[in-house]
N, C-alpha and C positions, 0 to 999 in steps of 0.2 A: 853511746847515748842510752842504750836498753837499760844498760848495768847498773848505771846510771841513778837513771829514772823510776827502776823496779827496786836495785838495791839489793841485788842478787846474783847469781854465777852458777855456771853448772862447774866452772876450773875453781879445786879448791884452793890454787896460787891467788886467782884474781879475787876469790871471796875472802881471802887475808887482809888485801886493800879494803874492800868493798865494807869489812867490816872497824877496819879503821876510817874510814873517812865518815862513815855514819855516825862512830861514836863519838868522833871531833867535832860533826855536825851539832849532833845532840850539847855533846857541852856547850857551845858556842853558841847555841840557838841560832844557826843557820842555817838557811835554805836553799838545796840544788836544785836546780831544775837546766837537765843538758837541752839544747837544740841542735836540731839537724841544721848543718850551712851547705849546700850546694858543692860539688869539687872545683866550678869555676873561682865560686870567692870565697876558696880555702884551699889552694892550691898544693901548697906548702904540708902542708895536715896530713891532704890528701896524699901527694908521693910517699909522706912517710908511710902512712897506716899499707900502702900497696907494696911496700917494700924499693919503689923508683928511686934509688938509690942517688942514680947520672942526673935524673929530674930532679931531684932536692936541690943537689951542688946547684944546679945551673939556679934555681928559683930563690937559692939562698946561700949565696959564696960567703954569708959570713959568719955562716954557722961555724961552730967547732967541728973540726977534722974529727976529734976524737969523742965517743959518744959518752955524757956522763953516765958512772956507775950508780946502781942506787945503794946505798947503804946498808949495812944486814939489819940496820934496825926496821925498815921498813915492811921486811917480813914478819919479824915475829909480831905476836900476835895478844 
């Protein structure tokens, strides 16, 4: 939500996103704005971002088994 909202990173991997997402912002004239949701009614989110692995399956058996890749273009920069 920080990253977010500030539009910044001390990881220079996630300031690769941070700066593609700003500049697709910018074209688009679009506007983020993250909010905080509580872990009760974000449950799902929440296992993931903890790493609760057994908790996700159980809160969501219909996810995919296997985790999408992301693309190499979404790094470059």
């Amino acid at each position: 939500m920080h990253i977010v909202n500030k539009q910044t990173s001390k990881s220079p991997e996630v300031m690769t996103l941070v700066r593609k997402l700003v500049l697709n912002t910018l074209l688009f004239n679009i506007t983020l704005k993250a909010q905080y949701i509580n872990t009760k009614s974000n449950a799902i989110a929440d296992s993931i971002s903890r790493c609760q692995w057994h908790r996700f399956r159980n809160l969501a058996p219909q996810a995919d088994p296997d985790p999408t890749p992301l693309p190499p273009i979404v790094w470059e920069c």
